[in-house]
C-alpha atoms as one frame of an Amber mdcrd trajectory, in Angstrom:
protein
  51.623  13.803 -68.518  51.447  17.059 -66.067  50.034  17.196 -62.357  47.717
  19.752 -62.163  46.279  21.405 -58.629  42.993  22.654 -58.754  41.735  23.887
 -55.524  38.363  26.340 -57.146  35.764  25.506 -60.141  37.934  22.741 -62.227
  37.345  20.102 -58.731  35.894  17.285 -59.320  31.919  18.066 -58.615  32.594
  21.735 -59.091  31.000  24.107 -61.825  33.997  23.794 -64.232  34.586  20.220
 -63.817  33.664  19.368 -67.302  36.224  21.483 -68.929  39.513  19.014 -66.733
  39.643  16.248 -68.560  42.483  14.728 -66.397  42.378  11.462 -64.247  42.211
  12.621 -60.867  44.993  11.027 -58.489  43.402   9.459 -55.164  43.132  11.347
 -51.931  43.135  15.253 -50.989  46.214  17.512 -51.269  47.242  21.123 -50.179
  49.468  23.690 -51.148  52.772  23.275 -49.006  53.017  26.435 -48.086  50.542
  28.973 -47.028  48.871  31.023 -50.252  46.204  34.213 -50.206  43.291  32.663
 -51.506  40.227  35.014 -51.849  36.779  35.120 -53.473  37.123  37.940 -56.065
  33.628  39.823 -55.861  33.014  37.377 -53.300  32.303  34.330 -55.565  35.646
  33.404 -58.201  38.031  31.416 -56.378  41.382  32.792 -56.517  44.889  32.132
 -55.562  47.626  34.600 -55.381  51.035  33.607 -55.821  52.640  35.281 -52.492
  54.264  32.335 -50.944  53.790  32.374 -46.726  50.959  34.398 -46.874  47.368
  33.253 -46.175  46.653  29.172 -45.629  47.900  26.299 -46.909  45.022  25.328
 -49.730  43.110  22.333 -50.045  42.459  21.043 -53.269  42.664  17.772 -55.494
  45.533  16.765 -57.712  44.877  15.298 -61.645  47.044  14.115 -64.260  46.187
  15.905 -67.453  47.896  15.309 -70.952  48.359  18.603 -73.262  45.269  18.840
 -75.126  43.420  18.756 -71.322  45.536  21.164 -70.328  45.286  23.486 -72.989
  41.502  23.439 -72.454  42.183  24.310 -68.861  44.260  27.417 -70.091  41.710
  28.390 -72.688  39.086  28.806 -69.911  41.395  30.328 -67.238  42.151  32.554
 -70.140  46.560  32.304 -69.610  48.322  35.123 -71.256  44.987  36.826 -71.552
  45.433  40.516 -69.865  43.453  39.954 -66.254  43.679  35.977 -66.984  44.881
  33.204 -64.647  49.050  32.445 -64.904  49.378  28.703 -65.077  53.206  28.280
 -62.243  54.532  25.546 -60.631  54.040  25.525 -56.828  54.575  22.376 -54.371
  51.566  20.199 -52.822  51.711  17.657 -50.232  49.001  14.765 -49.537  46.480
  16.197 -46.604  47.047  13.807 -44.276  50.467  14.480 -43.944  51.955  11.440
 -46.167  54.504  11.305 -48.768  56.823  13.850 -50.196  56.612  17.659 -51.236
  55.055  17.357 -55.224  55.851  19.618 -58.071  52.137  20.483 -59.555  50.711
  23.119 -62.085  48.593  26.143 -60.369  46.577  29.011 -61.373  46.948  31.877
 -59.696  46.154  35.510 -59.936  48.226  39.249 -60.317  47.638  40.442 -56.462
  46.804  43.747 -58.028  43.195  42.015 -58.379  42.658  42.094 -54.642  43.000
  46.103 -55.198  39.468  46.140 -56.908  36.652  47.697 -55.485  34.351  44.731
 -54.636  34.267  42.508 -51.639  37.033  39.714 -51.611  36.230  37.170 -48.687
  39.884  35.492 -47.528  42.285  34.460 -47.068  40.509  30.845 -46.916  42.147
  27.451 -46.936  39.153  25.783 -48.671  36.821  26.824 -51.693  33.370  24.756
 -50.634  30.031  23.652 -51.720  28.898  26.697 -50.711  30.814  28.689 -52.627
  30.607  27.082 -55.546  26.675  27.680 -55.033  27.224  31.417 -55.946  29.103
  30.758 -58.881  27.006  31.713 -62.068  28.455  31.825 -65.656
């Protein structure tokens, strides 16, 4: 079994929820350092892998076997040319307790952020809200 931080779509009550087939662990996490995390074209969730930039994250944390993660990889589309790169970054719990943990990430090339298009961020959260505006 993997830890796997998901802090866009794959949350639990989020569009791509379906698709993580992992047991979510109890409570709220973050990233424990501060990451870039924009909305590409103002609506895909995005984090960029430029350590002390940007917010810490919020997200949730899941256990997820290989088949679940393979799915996961399959719809982030990793080692697909503009696809997600599935790296190992450290989250801590929210509220401050227990140790640095070694999870799974997606993130994004930074060249994305070059795009035309507007790219709301750096934000520490990906919300309700945002999800709203996500359409596949």
């Amino acid at each position: 079994m993997s830890l796997l931080f998901v802090y866009g779509s794959l949350k639990q009550d989020y569009p791509n929820h379906p698709v993580n087939r992992g047991r979510r662990v109890p409570g709220e996490y973050r990233t424990a350092q501060a990451y870039p995390m924009h909305l590409i074209d103002s609506v895909l969730p995005c984090l960029f892998l430029q350590p002390g930039q940007g917010l810490p994250v919020s997200g949730q944390l899941f256990e997820v076997n290989a088949d679940a993660l393979a799915a996961m990889d399959a719809l982030e589309r990793v080692g697909e040319p503009g696809g997600y790169q599935r790296v190992t970054i450290d989250v801590v719990a929210s509220d401050g307790s227990g140790a640095l943990t070694p999870a799974f990430a997606y993130v994004q090339d930074a060249a994305l952020l070059q795009r035309g298009g507007p790219h709301p961020g750096p934000l520490a959260d990906y919300t309700p809200e945002h999800a709203r505006a996500l359409r596949w």
